[in-house]
DSSP file (Angstrom, degrees, kcal/mol; ACC not computed):
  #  RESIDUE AA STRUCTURE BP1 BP2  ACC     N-H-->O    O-->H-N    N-H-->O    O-->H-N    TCO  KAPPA ALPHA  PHI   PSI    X-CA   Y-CA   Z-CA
    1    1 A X              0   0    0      0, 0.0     2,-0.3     0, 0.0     0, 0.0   0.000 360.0 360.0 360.0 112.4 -122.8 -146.0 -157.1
    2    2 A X        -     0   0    0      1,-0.0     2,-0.4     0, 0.0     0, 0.0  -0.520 360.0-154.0 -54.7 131.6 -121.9 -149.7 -157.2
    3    3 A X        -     0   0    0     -2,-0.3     2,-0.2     4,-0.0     3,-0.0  -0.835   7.8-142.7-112.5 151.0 -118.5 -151.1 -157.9
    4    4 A X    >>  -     0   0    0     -2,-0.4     4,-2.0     1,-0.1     3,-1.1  -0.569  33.0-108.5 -96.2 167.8 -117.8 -154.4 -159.3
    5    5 A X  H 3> S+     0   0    0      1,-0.2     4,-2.8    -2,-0.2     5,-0.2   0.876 123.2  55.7 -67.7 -26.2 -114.6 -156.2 -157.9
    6    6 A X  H 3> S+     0   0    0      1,-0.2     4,-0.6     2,-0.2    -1,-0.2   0.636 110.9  40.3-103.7   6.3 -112.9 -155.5 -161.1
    7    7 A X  H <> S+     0   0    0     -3,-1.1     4,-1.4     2,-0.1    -1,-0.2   0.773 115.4  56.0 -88.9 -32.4 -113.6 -151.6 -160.8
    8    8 A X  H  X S+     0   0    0     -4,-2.0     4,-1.9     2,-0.2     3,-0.4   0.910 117.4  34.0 -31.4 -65.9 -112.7 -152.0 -157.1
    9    9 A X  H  X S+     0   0    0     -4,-2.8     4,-1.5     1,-0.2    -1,-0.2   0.808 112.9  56.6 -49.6 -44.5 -109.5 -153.5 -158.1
   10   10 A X  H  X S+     0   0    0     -4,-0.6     4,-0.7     2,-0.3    -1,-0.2   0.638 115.8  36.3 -84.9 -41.7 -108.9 -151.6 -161.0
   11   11 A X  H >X S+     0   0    0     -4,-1.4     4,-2.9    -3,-0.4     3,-1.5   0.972 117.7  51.2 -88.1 -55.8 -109.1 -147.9 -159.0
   12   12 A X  H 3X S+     0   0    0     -4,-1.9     4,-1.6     1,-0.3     5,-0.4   0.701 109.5  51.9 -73.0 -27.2 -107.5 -149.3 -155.9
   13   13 A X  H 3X S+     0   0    0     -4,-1.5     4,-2.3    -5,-0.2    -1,-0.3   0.877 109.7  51.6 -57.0 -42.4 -104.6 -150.6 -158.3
   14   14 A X  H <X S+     0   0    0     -3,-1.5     4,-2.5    -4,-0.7    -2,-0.2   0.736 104.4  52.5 -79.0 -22.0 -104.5 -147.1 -159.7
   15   15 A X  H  X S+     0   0    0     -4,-2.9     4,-4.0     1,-0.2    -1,-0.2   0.952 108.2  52.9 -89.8 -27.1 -104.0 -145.1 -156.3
   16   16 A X  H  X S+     0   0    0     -4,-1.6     4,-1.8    -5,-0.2     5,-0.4   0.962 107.6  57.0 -82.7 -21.9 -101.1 -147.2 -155.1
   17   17 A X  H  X S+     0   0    0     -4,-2.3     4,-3.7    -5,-0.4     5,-0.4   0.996 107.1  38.5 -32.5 -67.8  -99.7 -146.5 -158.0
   18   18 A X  H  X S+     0   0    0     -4,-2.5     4,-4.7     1,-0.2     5,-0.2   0.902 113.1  54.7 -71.8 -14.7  -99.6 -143.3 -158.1
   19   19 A X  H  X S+     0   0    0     -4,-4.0     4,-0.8    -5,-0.2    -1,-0.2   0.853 105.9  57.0 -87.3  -0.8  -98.7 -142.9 -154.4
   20   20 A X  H >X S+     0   0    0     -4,-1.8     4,-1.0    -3,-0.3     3,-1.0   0.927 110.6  44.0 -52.4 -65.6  -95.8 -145.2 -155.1
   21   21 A X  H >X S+     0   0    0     -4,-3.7     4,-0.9    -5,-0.4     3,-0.7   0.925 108.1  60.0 -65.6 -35.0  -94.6 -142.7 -157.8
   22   22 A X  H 3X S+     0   0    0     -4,-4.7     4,-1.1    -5,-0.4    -1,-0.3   0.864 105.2  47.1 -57.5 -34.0  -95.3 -140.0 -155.6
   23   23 A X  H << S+     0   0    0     -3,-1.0    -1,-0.2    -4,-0.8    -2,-0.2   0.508 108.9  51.8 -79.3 -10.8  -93.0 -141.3 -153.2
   24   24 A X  H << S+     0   0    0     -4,-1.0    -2,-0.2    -3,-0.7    -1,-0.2   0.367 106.4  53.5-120.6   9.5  -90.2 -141.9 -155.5
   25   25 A X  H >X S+     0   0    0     -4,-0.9     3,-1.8    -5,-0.2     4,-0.6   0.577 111.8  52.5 -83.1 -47.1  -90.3 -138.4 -157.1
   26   26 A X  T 3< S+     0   0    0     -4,-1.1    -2,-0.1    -5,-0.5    -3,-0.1   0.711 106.7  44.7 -44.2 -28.7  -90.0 -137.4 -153.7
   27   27 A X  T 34 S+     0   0    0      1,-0.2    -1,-0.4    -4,-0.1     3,-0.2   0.167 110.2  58.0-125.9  -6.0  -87.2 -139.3 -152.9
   28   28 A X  T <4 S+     0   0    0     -3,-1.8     2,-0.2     1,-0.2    -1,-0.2   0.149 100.5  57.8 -86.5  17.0  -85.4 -138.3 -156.2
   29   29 A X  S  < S+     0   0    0     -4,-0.6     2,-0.3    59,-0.2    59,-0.2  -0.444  84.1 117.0-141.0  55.1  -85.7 -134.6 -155.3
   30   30 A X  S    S-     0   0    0     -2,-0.2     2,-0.6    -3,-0.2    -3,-0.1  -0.770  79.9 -77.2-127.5 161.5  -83.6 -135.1 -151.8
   31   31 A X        -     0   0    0     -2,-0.3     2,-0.6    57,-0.1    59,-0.2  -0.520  41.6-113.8 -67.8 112.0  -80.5 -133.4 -151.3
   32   32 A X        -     0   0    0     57,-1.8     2,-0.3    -2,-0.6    59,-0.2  -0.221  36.9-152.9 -53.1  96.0  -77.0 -134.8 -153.1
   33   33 A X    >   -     0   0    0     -2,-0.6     3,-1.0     1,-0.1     6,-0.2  -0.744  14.6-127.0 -87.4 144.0  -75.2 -135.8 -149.9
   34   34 A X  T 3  S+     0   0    0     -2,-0.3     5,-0.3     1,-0.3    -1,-0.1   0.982 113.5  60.8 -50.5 -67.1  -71.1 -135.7 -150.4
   35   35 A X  T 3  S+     0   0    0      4,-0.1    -1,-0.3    -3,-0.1     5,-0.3   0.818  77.7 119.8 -23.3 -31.7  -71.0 -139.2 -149.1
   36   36 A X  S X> S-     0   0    0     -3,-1.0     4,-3.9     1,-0.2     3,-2.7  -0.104  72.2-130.0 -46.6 117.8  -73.2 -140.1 -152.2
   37   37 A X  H 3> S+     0   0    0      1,-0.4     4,-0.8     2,-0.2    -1,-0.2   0.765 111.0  46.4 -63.1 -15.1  -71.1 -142.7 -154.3
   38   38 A X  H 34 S+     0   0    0      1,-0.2     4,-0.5     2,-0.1    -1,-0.4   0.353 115.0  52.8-106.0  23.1  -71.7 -140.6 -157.7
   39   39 A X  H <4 S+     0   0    0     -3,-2.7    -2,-0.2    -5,-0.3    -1,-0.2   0.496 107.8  47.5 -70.8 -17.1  -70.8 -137.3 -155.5
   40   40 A X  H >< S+     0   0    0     -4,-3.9     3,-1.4    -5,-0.3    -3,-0.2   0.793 113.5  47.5 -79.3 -26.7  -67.8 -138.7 -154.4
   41   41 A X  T 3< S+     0   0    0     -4,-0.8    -2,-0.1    -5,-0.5    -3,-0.1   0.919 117.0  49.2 -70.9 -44.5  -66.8 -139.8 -158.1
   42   42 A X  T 3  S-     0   0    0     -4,-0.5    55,-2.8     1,-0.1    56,-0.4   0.288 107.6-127.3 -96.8  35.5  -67.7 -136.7 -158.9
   43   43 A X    <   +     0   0    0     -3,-1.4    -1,-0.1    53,-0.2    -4,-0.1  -0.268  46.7 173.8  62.2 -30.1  -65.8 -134.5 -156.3
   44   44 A X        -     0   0    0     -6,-0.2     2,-0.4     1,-0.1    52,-0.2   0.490   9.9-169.6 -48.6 144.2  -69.2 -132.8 -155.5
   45   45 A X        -     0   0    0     50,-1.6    50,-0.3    -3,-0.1     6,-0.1  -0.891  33.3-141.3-134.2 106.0  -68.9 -130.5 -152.6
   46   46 A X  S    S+     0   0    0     -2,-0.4     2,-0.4     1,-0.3    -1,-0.1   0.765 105.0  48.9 -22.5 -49.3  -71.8 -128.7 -150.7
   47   47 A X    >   -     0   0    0     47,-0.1     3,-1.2     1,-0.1     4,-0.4  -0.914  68.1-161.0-130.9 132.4  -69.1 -126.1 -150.9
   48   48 A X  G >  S+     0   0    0     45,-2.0     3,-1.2    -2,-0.4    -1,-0.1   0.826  97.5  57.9 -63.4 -33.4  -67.1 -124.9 -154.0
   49   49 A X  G 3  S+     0   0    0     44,-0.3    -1,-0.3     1,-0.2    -3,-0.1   0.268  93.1  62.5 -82.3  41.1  -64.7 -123.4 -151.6
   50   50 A X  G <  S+     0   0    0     -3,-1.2    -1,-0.2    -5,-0.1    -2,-0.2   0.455  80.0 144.0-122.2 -31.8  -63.9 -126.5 -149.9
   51   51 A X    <   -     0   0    0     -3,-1.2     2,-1.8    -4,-0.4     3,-0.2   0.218  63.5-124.0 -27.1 137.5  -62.6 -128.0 -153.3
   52   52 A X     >  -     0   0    0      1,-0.2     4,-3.1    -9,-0.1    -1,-0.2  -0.524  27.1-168.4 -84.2  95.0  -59.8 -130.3 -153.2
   53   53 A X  T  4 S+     0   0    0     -2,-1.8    -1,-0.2     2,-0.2     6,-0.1   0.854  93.6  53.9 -47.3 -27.1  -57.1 -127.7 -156.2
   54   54 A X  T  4 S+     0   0    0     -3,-0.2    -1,-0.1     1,-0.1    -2,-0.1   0.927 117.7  31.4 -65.1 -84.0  -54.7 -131.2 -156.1
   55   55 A X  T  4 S+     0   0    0      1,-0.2     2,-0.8     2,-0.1    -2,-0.2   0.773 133.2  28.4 -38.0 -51.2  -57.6 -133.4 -157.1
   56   56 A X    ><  +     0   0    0     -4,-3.1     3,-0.7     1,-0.1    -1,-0.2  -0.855  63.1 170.6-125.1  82.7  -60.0 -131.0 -159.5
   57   57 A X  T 3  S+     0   0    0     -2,-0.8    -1,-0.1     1,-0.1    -2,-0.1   0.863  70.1  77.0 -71.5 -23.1  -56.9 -128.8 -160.7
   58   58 A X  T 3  S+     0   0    0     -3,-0.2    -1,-0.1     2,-0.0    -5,-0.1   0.705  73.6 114.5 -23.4 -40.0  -60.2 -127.5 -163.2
   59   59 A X    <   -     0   0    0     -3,-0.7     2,-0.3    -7,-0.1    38,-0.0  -0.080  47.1-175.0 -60.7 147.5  -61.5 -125.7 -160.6
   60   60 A X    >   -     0   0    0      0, 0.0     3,-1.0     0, 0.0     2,-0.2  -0.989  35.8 -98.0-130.4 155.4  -61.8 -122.1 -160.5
   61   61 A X  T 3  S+     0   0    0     -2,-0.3     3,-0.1     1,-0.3   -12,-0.0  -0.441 115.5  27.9 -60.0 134.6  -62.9 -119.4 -157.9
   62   62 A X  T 3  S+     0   0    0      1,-0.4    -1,-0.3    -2,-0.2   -13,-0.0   0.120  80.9 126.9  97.3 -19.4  -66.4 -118.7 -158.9
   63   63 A X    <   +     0   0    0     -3,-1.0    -1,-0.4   -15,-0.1     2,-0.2  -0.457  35.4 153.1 -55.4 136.0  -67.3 -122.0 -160.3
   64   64 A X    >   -     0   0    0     -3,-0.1     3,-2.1     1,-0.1    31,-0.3  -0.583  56.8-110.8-169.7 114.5  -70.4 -122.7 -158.4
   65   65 A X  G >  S+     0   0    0      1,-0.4     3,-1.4    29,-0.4     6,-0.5   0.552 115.5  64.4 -25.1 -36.5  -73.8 -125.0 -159.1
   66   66 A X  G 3  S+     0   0    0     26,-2.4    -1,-0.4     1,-0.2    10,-0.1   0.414 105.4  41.7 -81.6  13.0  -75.8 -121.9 -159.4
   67   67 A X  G <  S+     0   0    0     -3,-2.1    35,-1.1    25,-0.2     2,-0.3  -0.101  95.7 115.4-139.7  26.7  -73.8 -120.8 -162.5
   68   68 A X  B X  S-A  101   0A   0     -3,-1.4     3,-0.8    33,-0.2    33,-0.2  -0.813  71.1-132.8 -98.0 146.4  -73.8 -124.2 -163.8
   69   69 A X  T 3  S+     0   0    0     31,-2.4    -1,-0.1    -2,-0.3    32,-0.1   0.651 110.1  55.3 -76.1  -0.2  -75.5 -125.3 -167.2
   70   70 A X  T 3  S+     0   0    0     30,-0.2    13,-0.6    -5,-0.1    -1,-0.3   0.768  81.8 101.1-114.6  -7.5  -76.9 -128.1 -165.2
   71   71 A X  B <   -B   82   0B   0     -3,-0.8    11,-0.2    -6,-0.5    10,-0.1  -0.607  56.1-153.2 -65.3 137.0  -78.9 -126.2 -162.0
   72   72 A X        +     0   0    0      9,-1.8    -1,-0.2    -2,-0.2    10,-0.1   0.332  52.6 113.8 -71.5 -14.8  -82.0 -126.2 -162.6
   73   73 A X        -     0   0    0      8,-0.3     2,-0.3     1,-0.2     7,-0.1   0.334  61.0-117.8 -47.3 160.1  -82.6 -123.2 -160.6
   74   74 A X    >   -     0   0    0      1,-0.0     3,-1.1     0, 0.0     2,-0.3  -0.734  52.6 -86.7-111.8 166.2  -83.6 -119.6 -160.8
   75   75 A X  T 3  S+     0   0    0     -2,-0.3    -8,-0.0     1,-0.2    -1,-0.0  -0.455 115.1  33.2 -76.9 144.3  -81.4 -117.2 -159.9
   76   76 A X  T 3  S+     0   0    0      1,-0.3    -1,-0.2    -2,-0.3   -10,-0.0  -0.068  85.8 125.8 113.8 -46.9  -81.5 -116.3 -155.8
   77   77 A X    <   -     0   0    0     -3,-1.1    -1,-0.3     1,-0.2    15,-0.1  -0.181  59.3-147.0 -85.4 134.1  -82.4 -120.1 -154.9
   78   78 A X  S    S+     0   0    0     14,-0.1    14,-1.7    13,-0.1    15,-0.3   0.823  81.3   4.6 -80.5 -34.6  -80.0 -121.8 -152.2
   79   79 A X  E     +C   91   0C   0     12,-0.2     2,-0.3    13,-0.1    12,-0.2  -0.910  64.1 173.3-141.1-174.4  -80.6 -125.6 -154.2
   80   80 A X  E     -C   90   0C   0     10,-1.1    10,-1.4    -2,-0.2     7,-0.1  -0.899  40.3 -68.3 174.8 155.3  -82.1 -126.7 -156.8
   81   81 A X        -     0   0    0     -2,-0.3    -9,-1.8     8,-0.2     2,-0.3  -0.286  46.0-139.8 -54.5 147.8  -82.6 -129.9 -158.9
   82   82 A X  B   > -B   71   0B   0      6,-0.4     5,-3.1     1,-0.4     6,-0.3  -0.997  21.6-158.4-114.3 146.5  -79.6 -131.1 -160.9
   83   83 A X  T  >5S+     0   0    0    -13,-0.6     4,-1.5     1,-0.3    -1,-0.4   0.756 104.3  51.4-112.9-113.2  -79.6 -132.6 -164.6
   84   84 A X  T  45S+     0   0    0      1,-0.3     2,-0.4     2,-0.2    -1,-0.3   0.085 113.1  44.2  52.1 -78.4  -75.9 -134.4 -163.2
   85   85 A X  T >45S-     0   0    0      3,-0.2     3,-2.8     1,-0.1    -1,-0.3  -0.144 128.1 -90.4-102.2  38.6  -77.4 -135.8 -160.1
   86   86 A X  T 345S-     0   0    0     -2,-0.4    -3,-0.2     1,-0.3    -2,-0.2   0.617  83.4 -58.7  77.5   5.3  -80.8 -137.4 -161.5
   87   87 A X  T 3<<S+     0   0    0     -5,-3.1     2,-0.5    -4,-1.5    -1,-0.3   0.468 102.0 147.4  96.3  -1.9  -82.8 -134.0 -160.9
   88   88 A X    <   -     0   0    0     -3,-2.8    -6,-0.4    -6,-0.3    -1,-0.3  -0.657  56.0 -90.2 -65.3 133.5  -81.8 -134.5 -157.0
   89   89 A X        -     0   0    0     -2,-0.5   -57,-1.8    -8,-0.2     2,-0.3   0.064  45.4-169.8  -9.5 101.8  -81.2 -131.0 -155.0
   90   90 A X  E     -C   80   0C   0    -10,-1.4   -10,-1.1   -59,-0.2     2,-0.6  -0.740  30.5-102.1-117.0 179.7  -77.9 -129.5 -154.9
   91   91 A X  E >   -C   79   0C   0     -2,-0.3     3,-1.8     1,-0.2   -26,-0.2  -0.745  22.9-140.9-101.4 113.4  -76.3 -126.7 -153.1
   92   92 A X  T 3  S+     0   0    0    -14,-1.7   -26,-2.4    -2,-0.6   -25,-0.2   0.764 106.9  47.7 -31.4 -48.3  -76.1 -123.3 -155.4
   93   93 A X  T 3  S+     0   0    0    -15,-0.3   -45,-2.0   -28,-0.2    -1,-0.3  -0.148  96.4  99.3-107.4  46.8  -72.6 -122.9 -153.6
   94   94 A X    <   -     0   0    0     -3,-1.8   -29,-0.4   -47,-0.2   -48,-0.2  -0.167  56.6-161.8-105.3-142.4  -71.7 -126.1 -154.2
   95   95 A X        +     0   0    0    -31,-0.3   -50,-1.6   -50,-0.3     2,-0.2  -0.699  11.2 174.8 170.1 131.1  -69.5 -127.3 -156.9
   96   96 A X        -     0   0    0    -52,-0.2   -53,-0.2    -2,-0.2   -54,-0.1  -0.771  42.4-105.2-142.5 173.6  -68.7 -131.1 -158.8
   97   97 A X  S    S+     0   0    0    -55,-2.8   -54,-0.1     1,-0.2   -55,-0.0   0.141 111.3  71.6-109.7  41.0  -66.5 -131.7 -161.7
   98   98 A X  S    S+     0   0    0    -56,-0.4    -1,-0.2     2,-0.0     2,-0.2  -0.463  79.2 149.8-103.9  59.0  -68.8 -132.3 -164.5
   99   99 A X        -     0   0    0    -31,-0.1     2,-0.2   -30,-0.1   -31,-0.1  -0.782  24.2-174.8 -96.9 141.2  -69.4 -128.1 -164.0
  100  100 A X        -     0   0    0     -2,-0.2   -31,-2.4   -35,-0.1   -30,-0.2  -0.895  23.5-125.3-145.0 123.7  -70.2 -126.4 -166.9
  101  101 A X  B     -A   68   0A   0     -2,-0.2     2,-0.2   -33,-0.2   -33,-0.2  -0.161  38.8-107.2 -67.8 165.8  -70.5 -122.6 -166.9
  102  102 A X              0   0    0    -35,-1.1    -1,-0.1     1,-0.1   -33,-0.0  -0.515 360.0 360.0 -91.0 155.0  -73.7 -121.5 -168.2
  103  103 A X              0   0    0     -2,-0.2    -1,-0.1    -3,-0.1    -2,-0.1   0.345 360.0 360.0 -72.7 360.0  -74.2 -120.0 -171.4
């Protein structure tokens, strides 16, 4: 099969595309480290018992990412994407204070 330059271009345009996108799904779907400037705005804590009760007087024992409306998760699974943190990985027994128990 012959290629023209402008199918050449035209395919070779199309694969860094997609491995550019591939690489930036990838890199949305990394773990929400506390240092992270909207996990620190938003208290998030790897672990819910770790909460500061002064800061997030909201909290309760048992509040926890895996019993949140926004994990994405099945039940059992140690992280899982969150709606909150841009569909990055958070920790089931974590906790932030946009928590909203699930329905």
């Amino acid at each position: 099969m012959k290629f023209s330059r402008r199918s050449f271009m035209l395919v070779t345009a199309g694969l860094a595309s997609s491995l550019i996108l591939e690489r930036n799904v990838a890199a949305q779907t990394g773990p929400v480290l506390e240092s992270d400037a909207n996990a620190q705005a938003l208290g998030y804590k790897t672990d819910a018992s770790k909460v500061d009760h002064a800061k997030y007087a909201n909290y309760q024992v048992g509040q926890a990412c895996a019993n949140c409306q926004f994990f994405q998760g099945k039940a059992g699974d140690a992280t899982a994407p969150c709606t909150i943190f841009a569909g990055k990985q958070v920790n089931a027994k974590g906790w932030c204070s946009a928590y909203v128990k699930k329905a």
